[in-house]
N, C-alpha and C positions, 0 to 999 in steps of 0.2 A: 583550977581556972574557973571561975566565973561567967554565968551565963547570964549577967543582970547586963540590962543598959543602963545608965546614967544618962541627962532625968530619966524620970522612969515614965514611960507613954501609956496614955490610956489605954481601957480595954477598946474604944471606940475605934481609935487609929492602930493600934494590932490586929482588929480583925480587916481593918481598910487596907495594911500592908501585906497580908496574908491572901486576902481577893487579889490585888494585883499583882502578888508574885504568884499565885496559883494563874491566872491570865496570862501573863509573860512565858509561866513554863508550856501550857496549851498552845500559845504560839508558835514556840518554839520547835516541841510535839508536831505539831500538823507541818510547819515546813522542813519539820526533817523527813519529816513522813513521803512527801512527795519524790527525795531522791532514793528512797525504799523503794515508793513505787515502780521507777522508773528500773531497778536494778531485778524485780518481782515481772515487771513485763519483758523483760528480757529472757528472763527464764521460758515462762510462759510460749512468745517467740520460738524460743526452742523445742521446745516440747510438739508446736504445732506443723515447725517444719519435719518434725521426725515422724508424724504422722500427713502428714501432706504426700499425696505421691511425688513421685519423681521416676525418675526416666529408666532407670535401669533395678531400680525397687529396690527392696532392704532385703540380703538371705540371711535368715537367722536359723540357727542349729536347734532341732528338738532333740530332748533325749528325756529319759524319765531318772528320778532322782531315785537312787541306792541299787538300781536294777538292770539290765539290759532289757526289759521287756519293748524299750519304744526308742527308736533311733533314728535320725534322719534331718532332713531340711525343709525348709519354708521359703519361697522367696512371697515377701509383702509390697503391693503396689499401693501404698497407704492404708486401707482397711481392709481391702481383698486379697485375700492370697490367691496369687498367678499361677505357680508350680508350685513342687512338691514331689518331694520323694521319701516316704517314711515305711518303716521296714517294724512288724508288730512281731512280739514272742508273746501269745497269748495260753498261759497254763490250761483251759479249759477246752483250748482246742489244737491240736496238731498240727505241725505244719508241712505245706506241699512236702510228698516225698522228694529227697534229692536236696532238699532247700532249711536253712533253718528258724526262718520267719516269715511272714507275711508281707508280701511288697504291698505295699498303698500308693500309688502316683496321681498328682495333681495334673492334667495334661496342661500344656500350652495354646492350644488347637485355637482357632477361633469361634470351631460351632462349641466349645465347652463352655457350660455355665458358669457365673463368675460364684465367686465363695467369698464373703463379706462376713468378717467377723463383728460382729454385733457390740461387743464391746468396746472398739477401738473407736466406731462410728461414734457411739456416743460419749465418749471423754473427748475425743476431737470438738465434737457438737462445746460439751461444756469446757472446752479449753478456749474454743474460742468465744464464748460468753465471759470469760473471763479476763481476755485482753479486750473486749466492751467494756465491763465494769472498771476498768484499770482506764481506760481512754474518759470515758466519766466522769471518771474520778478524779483524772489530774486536768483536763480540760474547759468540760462543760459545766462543773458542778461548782460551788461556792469550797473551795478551798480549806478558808477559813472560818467554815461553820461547824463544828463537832461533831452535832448529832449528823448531819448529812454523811460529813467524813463516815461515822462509825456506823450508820445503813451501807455502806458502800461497802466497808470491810465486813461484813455479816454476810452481806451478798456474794462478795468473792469470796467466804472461807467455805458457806456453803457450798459454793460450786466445785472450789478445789475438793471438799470432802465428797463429791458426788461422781468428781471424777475418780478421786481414789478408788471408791468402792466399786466403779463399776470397772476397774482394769483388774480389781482382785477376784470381782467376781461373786460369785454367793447365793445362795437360792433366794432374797429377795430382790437383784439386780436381775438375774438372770429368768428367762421367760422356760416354761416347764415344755418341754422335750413335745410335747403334743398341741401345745400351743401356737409353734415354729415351725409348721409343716417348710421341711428342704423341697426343691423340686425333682421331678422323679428322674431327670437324668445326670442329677449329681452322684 
């Protein structure tokens, strides 16, 4: 098969059909893009209601992977943990006689300090920065202008990769153990 037209068109008007089929696909790009969006803030959405408190918190199960050394539960009232009951087998040090681990309990009381996990705060923080950029993005901003579009998605990827890292964690998310004085009656 043959990939010749008859007549045959100038180089002038192949590079003119070429611009406006590359225009055409750009359009078509940016308005598909917006029901991305829209299916990307939904995600998003979720993510922030799962870190949003609520009324009776999230209990989620600790344990440490391959080992029995660390067992137990968390309840999360969004970034804080309310209770707790976690049980330590710690090789370096013995435990009560009679007993075969160390109990750790998070009380409930109301004079106990709250416990605020640092990491959660702030992917929360840049989660919700990220249904800003998304609101933006499909509202306030020029639609259909490229480079705006593609500042906009730079800025949401950034943020999503800011939030990854700081739920994973890592010595440069995380602030060094003497820098985070806890308070002395936790």
């Amino acid at each position: 098969m043959s990939t010749l037209i008859w007549p045959t068109l100038s180089e002038d008007r192949i590079k003119q059909e070429q611009a406006s089929c590359l225009e055409r696909e750009l359009e078509w790009l940016l308005s598909a893009l917006q029901e991305t969006l829209q299916s990307l803030k939904a995600g998003l959405e979720e993510c922030a209601r799962l870190l949003a408190p609520r009324d009776a918190g999230s209990t989620l199960v600790v344990s440490s992977q391959r080992s029995e050394s660390l067992k137990g539960f968390v309840t999360l009232l969004g970034t804080r943990v309310v209770k707790g009951d976690i049980h330590l087998r710690l090789p370096s040090l013995p435990p009560p006689r009679g007993q075969t681990s160390y109990k750790v309990s998070i009380a409930t009381a109301p004079s106990a300090p709250t416990l605020v996990i640092d990491q959660l705060t702030s992917a929360r923080t840049l989660i919700n920065s990220c249904l800003d950029v998304v609101d933006a993005t499909r509202w306030t901003g020029d639609a259909g202008n490229a480079e705006y579009i593609s500042s906009q998605l730079r800025l949401l990827y950034e943020n999503i990769q800011e939030a990854n890292q700081s739920m994973r964690g890592g010595a440069e998310v995380q602030k060094a153990w003497h820098d985070n004085n806890i308070e002395p009656k936790v």
